[in-house]
C-alpha positions as CSV (number, residue, x, y, z in Angstrom):
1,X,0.0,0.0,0.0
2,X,1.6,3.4,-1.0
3,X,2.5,6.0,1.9
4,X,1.2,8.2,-0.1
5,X,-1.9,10.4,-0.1
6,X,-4.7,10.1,-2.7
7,X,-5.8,13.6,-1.8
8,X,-4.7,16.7,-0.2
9,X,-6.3,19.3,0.5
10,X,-3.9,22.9,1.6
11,X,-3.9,26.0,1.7
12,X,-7.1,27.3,3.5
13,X,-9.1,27.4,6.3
14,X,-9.8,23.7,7.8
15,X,-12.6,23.8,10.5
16,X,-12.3,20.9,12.1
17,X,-15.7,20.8,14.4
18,X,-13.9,18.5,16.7
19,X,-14.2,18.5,20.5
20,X,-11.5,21.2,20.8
21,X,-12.3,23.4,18.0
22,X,-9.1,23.0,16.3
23,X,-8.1,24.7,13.4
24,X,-5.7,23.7,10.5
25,X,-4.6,24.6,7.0
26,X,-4.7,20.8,5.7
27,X,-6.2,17.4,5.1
28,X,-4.7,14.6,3.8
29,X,-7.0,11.9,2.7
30,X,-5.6,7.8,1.9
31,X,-8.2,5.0,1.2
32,X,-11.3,6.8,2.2
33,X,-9.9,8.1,5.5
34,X,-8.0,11.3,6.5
35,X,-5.0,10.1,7.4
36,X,-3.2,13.5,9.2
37,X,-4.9,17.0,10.0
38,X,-2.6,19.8,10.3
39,X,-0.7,22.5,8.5
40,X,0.7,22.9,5.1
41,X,4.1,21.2,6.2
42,X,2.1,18.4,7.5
43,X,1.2,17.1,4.4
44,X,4.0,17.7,2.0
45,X,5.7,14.3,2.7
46,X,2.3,12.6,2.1
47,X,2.4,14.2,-1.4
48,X,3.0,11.7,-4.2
49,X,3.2,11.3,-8.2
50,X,-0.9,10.6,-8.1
51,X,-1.8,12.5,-5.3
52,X,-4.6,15.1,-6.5
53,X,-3.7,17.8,-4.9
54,X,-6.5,20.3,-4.2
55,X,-5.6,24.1,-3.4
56,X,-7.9,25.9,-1.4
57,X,-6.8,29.0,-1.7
58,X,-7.6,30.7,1.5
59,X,-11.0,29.2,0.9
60,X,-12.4,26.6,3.5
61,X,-12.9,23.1,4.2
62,X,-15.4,21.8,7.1
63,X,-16.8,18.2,7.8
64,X,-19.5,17.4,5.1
65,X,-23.2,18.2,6.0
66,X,-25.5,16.1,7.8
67,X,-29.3,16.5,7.4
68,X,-31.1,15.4,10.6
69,X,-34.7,14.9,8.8
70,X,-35.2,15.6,5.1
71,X,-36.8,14.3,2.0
72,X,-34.6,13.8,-0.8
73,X,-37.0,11.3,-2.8
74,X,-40.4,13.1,-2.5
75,X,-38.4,16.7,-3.3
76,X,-36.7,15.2,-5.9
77,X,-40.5,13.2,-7.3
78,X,-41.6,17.2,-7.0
79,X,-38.5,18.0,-9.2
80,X,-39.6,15.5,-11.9
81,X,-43.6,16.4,-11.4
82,X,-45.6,19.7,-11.4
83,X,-43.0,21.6,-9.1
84,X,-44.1,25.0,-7.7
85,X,-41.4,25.7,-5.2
86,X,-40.2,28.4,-7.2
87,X,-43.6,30.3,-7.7
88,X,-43.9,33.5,-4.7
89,X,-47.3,34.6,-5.7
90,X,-50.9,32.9,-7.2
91,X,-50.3,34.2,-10.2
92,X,-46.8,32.4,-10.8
93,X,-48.3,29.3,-9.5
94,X,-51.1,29.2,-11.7
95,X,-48.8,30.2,-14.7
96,X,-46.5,27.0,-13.6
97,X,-49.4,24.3,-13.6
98,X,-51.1,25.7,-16.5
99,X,-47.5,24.6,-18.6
100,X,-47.1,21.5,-16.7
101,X,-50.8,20.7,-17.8
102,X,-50.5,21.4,-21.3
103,X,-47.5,20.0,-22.1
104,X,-48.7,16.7,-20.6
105,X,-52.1,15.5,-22.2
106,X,-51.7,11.8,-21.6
107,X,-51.0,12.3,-18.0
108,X,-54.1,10.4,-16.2
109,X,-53.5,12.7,-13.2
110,X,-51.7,16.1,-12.7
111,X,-49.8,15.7,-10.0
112,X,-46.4,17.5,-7.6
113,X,-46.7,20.0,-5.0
114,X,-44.0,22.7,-3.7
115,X,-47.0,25.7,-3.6
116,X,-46.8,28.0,-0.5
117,X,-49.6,29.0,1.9
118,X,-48.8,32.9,1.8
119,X,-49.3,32.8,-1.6
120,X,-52.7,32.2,-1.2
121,X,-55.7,33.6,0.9
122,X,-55.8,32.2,4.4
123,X,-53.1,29.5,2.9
124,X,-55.9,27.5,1.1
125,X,-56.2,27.4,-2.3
126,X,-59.6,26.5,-4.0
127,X,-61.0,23.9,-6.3
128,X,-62.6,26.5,-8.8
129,X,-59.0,28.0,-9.3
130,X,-57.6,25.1,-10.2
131,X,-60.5,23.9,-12.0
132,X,-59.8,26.6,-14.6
133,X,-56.3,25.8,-14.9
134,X,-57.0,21.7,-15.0
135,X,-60.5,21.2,-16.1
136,X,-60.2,17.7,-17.9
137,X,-58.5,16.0,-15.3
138,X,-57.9,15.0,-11.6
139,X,-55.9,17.3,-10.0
140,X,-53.8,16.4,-6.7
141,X,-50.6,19.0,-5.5
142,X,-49.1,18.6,-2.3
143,X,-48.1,21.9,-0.5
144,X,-44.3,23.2,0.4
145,X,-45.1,21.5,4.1
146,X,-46.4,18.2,2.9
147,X,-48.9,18.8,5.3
148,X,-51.8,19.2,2.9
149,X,-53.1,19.5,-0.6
150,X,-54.7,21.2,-2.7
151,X,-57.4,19.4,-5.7
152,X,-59.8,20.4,-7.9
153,X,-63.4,19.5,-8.4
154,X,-62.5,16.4,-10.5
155,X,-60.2,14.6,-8.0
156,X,-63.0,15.3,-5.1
157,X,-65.6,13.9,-7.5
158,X,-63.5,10.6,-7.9
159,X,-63.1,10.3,-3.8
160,X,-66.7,10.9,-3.6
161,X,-66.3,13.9,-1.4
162,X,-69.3,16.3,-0.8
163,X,-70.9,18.0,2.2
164,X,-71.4,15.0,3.9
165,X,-68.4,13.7,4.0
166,X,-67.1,14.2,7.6
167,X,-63.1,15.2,8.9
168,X,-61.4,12.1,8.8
169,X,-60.0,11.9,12.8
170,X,-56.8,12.9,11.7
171,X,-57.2,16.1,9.3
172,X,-59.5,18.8,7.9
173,X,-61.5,19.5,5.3
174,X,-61.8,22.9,3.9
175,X,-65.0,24.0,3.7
176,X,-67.4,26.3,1.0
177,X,-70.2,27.7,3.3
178,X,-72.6,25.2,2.3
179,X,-70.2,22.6,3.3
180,X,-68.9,22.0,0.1
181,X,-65.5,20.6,-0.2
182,X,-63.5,24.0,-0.8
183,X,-60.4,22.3,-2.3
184,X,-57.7,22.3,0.3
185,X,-57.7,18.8,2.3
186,X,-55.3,19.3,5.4
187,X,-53.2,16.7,7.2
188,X,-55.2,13.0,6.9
189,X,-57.7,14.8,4.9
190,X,-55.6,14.8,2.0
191,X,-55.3,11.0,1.8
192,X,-58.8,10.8,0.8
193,X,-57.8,11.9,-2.3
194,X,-54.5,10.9,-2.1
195,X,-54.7,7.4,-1.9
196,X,-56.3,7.5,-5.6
197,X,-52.9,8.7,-7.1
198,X,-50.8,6.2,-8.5
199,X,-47.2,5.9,-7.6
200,X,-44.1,6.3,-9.1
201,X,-42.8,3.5,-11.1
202,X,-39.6,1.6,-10.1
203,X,-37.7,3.7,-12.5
204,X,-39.4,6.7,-11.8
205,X,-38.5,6.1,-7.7
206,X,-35.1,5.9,-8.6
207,X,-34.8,8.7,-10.9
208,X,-36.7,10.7,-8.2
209,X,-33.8,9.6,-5.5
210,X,-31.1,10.5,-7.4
211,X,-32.4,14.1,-8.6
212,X,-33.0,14.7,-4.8
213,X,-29.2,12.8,-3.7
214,X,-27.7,15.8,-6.5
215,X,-28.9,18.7,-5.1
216,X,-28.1,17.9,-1.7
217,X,-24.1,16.7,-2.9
218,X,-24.6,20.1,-4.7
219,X,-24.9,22.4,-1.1
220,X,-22.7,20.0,0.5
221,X,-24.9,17.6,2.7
222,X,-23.3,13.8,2.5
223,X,-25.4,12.3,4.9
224,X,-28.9,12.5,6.3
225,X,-32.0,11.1,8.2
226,X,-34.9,10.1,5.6
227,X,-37.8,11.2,7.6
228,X,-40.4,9.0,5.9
229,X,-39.4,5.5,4.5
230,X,-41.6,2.0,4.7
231,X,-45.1,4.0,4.5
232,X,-48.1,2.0,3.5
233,X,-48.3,4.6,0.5
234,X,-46.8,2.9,-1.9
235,X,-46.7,6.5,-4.4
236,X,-44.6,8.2,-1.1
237,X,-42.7,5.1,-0.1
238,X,-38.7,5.7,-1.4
239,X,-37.2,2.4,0.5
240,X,-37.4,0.5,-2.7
241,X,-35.5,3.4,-4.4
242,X,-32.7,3.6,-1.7
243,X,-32.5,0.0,-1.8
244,X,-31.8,-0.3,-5.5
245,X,-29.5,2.7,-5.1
246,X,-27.6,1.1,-2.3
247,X,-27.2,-2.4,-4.0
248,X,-25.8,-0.7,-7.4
249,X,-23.6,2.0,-5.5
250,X,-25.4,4.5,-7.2
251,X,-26.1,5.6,-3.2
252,X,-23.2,8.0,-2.8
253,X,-24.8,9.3,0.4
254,X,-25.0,7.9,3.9
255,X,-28.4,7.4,4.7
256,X,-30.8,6.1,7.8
257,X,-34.3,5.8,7.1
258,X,-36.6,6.4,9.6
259,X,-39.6,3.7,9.1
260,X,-42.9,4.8,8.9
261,X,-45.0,4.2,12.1
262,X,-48.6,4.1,10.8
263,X,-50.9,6.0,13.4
264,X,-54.3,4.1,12.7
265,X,-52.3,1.1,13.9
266,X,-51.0,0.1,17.4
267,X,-48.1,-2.2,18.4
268,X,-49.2,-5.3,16.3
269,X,-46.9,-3.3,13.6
270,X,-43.9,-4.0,15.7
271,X,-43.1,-7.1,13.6
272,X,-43.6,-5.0,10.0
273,X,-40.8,-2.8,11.2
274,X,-38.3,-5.3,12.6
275,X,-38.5,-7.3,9.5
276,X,-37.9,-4.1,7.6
277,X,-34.9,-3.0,9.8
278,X,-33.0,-6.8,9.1
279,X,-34.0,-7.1,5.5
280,X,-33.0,-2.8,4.9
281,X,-29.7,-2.8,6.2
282,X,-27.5,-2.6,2.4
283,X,-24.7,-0.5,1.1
284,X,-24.8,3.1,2.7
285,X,-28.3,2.4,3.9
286,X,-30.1,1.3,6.9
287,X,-33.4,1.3,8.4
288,X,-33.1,1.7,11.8
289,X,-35.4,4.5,13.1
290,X,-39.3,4.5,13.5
291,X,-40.5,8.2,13.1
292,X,-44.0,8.8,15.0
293,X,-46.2,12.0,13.4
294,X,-47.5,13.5,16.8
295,X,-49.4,16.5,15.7
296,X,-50.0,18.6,12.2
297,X,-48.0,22.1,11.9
298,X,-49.9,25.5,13.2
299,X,-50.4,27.3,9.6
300,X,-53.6,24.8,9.5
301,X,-54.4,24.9,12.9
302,X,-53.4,20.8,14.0
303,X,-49.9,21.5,15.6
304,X,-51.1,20.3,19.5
305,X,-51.1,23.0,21.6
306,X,-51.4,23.0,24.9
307,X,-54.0,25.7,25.2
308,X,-56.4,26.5,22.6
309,X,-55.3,28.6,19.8
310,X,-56.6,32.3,19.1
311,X,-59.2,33.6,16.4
312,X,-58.2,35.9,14.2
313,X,-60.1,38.3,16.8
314,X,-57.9,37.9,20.1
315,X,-60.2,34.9,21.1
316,X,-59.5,31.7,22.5
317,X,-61.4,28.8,20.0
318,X,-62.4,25.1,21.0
319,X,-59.4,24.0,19.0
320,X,-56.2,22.9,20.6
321,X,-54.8,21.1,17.6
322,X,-54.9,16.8,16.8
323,X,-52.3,14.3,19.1
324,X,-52.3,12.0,16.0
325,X,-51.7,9.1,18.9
326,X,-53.0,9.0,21.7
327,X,-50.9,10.3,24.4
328,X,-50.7,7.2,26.4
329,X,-50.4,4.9,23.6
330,X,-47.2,7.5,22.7
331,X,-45.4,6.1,25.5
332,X,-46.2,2.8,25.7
333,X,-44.9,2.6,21.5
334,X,-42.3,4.5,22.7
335,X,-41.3,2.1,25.1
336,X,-41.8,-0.8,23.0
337,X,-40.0,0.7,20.2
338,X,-36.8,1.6,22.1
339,X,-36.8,-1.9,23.9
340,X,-36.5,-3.2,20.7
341,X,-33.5,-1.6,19.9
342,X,-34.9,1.3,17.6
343,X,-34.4,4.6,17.6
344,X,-37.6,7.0,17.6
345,X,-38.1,10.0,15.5
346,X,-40.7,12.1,16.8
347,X,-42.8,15.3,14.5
348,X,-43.8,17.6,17.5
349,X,-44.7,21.1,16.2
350,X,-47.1,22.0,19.2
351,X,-46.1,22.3,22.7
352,X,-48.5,19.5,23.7
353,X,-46.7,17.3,21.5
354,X,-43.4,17.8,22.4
355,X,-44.2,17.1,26.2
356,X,-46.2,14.2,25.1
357,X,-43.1,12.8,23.2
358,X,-41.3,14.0,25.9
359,X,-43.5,11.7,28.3
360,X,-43.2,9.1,25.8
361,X,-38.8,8.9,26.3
362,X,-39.1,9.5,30.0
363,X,-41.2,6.3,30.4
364,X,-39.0,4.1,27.9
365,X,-36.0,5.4,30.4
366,X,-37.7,4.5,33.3
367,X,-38.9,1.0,31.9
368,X,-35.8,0.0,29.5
369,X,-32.8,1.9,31.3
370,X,-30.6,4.6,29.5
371,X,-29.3,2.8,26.4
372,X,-28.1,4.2,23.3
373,X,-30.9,5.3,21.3
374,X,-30.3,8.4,20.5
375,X,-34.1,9.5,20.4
376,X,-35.1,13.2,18.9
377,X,-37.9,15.2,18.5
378,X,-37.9,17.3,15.3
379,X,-39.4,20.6,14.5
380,X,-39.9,21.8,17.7
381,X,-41.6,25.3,16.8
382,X,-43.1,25.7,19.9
383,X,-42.1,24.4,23.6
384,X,-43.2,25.5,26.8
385,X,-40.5,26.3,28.6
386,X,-40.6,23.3,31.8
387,X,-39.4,21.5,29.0
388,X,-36.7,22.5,27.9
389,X,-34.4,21.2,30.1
390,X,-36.0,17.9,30.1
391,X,-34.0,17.0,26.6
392,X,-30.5,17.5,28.6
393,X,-32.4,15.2,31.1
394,X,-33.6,12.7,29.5
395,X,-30.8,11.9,26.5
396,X,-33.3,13.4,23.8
397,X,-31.5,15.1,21.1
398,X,-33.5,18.7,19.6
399,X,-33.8,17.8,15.6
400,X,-34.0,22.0,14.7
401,X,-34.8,23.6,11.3
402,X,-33.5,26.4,11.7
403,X,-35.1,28.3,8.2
404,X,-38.6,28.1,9.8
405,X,-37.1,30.5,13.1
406,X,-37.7,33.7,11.1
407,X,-40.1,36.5,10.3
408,X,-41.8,36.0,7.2
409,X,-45.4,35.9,6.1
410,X,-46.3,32.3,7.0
411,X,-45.0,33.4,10.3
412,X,-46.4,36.6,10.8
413,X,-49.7,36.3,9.0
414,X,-50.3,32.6,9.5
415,X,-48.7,31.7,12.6
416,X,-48.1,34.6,15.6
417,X,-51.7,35.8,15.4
418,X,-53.6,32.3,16.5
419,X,-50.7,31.5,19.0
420,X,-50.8,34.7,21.0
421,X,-48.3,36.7,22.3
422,X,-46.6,34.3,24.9
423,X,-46.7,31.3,22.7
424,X,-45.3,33.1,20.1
425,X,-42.0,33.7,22.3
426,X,-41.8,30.1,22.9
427,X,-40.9,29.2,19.3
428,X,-37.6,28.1,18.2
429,X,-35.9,28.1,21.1
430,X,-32.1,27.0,19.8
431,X,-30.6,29.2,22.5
432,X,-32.3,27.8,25.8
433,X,-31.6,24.5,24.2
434,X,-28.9,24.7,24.0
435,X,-27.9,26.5,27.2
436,X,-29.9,23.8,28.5
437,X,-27.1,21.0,27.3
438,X,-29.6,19.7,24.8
439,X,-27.6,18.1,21.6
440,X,-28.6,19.8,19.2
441,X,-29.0,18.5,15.2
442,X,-30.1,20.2,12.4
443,X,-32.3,19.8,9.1
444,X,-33.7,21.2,5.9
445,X,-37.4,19.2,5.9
446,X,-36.6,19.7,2.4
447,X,-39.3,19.9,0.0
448,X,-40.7,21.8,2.8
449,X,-38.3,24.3,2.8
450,X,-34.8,24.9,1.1
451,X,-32.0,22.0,1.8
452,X,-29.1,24.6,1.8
453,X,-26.9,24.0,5.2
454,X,-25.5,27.4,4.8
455,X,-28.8,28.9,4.6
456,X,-29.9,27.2,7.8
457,X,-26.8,27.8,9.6
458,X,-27.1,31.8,8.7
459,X,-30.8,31.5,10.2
460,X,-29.7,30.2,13.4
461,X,-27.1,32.8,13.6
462,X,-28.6,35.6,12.6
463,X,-32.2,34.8,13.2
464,X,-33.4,36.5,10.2
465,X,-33.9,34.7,6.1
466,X,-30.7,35.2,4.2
467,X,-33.1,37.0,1.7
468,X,-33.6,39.3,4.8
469,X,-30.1,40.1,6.2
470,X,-30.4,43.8,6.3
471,X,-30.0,44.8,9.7
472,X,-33.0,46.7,9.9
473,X,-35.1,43.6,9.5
474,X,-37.1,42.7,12.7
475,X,-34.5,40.0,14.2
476,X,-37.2,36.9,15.5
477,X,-36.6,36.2,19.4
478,X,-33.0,37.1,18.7
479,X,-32.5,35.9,22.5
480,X,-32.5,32.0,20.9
481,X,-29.7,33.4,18.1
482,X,-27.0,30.6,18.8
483,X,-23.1,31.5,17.4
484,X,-21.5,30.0,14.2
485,X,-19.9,27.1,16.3
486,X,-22.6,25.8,17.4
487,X,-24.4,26.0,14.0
488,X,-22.3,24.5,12.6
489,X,-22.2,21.5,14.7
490,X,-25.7,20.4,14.9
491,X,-25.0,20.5,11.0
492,X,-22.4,18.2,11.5
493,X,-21.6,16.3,14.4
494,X,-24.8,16.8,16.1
495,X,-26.1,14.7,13.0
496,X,-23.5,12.4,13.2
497,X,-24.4,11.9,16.8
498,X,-28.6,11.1,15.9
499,X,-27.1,8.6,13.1
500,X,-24.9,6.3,15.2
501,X,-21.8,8.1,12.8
502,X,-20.0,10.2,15.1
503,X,-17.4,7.7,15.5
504,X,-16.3,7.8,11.7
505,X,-17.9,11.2,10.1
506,X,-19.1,14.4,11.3
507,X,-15.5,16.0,12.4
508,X,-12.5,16.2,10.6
509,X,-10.2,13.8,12.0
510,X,-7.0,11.2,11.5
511,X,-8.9,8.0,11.1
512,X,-12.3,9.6,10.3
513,X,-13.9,8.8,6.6
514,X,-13.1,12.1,4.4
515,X,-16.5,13.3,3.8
516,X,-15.7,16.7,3.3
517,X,-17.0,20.2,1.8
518,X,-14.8,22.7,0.4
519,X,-16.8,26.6,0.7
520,X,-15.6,29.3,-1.3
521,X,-15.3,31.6,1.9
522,X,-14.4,31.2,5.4
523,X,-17.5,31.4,7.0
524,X,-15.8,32.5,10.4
525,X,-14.0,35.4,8.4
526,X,-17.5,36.5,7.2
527,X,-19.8,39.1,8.5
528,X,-22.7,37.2,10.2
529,X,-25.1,38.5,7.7
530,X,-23.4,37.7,4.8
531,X,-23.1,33.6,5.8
532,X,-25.7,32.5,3.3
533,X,-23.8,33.5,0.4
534,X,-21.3,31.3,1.0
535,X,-21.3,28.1,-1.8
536,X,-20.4,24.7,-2.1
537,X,-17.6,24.1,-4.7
538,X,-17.5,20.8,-4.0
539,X,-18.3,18.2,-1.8
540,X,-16.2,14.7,-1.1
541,X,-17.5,11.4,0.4
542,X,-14.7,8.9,1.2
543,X,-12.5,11.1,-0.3
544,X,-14.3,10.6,-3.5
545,X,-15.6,13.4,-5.9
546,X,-19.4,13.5,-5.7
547,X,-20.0,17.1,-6.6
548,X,-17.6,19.8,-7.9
549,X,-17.5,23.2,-10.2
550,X,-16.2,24.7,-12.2
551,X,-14.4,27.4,-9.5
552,X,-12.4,24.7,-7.5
């Protein structure tokens, strides 16, 4: 075996994320792992006659990006569909399926999804707008948050929806005054129509993965946590995909999928999931998390609160959100589940559903004993705060988004109004988390929101959008603005740590595997408002090539 290096990397600014902090100038990389960390003299002896030596330029290398709970099949289904994540307005999204529609006759059903509430009245779309845009057809887009859709008349005529249909237990339907099915089907709702669509082919799933894999290589993430793999929907389910990917290496990314635990069913789908966990472990892939959907998201009112949530009048309503399982049945899954050796992945938007999740690991700790599960709750908008220090407590790691901690219109028109002022302070707390001792890791949710780790990162700093970074923006609860470090960590390590991978990735360390991300700044030599517009030149797995461009 040569003593030489396959890769070096000099001449910039290494952030190591490791325990100490430590900062170096150079990376040299030998079968898959970096072999020394240090400075530009460090290296030169490991430099041979094939090493590739890559110059960095004062630019900066960090640890490659983990995504604690994203979506990289159903965006990248979106990005081979009707995809509206670009359109800002009504107008652009109508323009957008009106193309998509007419370029595709033979399509049975017009399907994708990416649309955005604020671009919309109330965040609900109607049937009668889209009717004029897809009047021969069924109709059936998923919105940015995948936590409704939006159909036309057709597509509700084929469900056999009316005025009588009543709210499935776990969802909404949007109403016309007459009762009429308005067009927007929230949370469980939406499956009624849903569940009519057909799925993506075998080919399709695959090209769907790999669109979604390439644009997160392209901002730098090499590993994540697939938050919804396994479902019962066969059109949403990407295990097949990953599986396929994994066997034929066409998986560059390291991936746990976090199994689907279907709410309408109770513990009898315990052995479902352990057969999936043994027969899913392949390649870069494994299956070994169970992600639990506690409560809806507050733009539609079904994120469990606590208290009930406002009118748009100052007045308290009879609605305090859904618990999609029942609280004491949370904890005795939870406890099941983490006997079993698997990891749980909670949704808990509300307050109510964080402390019922929250209930849910305190019982599997008192039953089972502290083990090495590595539970988290994701989302985490809004938690009252006796809770927060139970995360430290209890070995429960915060799963944050960070782009969803800011002031814009879902937030301000959508959101801070029905919550009231106190609640509204409660959101997003990444500071008190993490002056709690929480662990903290970090995500995208992408398609629900952009899957850009530099973008996030600037959020949590700054606590305002990078399309926002003037200073004279209105800064969101800037008390719960963390510092770059720590940013960056949940990013990385903090991952790492969720996935069971902090032993081999996450840091940038002799031994480690080089999974690494060159930026074309150093982000700790740039003005906190200006993070976001630092960019991925290219980003390494194993010391492999998985996305460059032309600038490195």
């Amino acid at each position: 075996m040569s003593a030489f290096a396959d890769v070096v990397f000099r001449g910039g600014a290494v952030h190591t994320i490791d325990a100490v902090r430590r900062r170096a100038t150079a990376v040299a990389v030998r079968d898959g792992r970096i072999v020394a960390v240090g400075h530009d003299p460090d290296v030169r002896e490991l430099i041979g006659p094939r090493t590739d030596v890559i110059d960095l330029a004062g630019r900066a290398l960090v640890p490659g990006f983990q995504d604690a709970h994203v979506h990289p099949a159903l965006a990248g289904m979106t990005l081979i569909r009707c995809d509206l994540s670009e359109a800002r307005d009504a107008d652009a999204t109508f323009a957008l399926i009106r193309a998509y529609a007419t370029h595709r006759p033979d399509e049975e059903w017009i399907t994708g999804g990416g649309w955005n509430m604020e671009a919309f009245a109330g965040g609900t779309p109607s049937r009668r707008q889209l009717d004029v845009l897809v009047p021969d057809r069924p109709a059936f887009l998923i919105n940015a948050d995948g936590h409704g859709a939006w159909v036309n008349t057709r597509a509700l005529e084929l469900a056999g929806l009316d005025r009588h249909t009543p709210d499935p237990a776990d969802g909404r339907i949007e109403r016309e005054p007459d009762g009429t099915p308005q067009g927007t089907l929230h949370e469980g709702a939406a499956a009624l129509v849903g569940d009519l669509v057909s799925g993506l082919d075998a080919a399709d799933g695959l090209r769907a993965l790999l669109a979604g894999q390439a644009r997160m290589h392209s901002v730098g993430v090499t590993s994540w946590q697939d938050a919804m793999v396994g479902s019962a929907h066969p059109g949403l389910d990407p295990l097949a995909a990953y599986l396929t990917a994994a066997r034929s290496g066409q998986l560059t990314a390291r991936v746990v999928g976090a199994l689907w635990w279907e709410r309408d069913r109770g513990a009898e789908q315990l052995e479902r999931l352990l057969e999936l966990r043994a027969s899913s472990t392949v390649g870069r892939f494994s299956a070994t998390s169970v992600k639990i959907m506690q409560d809806g998201v507050a733009e539609n009112f079904t994120a469990a609160l606590n208290e009930p949530y406002f009118d748009g009048c100052g007045c308290h309503t009879g609605n305090s959100g859904l618990s999609f399982v029942d609280p004491a049945e949370l904890r005795e899954h939870v406890t099941l589940l983490d006997a079993h050796g698997f990891q749980v992945h909670v949704h808990a938007v509300g307050d109510r559903a964080a402390r019922e999740a929250l209930n849910g690991f305190a019982q599997a700790l008192a039953t089972n004993g502290r083990g090495d599960r590595r539970h988290h709750i994701a989302h985490l908008q809004v938690v009252h705060p006796d809770d927060i220090p139970r995360f430290a407590a209890l070995g429960v790691s915060a799963n944050l988004q960070p782009l969803w901690a800011a002031h814009e219109a879902q937030m301000d028109e959508l959101t801070i109004p029905f919550l009231g002022d106190e609640r509204a302070a409660w959101q997003y707390p990444f500071g008190d988390l993490l002056r709690s001792g929480a662990t903290l890791a970090a995500g995208s949710d992408w398609p629900v929101s952009a899957p850009d780790p530099m973008w996030g990162i600037h959020t949590a700093v700054n606590r305002v959008l990078p399309a926002f970074a003037d200073p004279a923006d209105r800064v969101f609860l800037p008390e719960q603005r963390i510092d770059l470090t720590a940013a960056l960590a949940a990013y990385t390590v903090g991952t790492a740590y969720v996935n069971h991978r902090d032993h081999d990735t996450g840091t940038i360390e002799a031994g480690k595997l080089a999974d690494l991300v060159v930026l074309d700044r150093d982000p700790y030599a740039t003005p906190p408002e200006h993070i976001a517009e630092a960019r991925v030149l290219g980003t390494y797995v194993e010391g492999e090539a998985v996305h460059t461009t032309a600038d490195l």
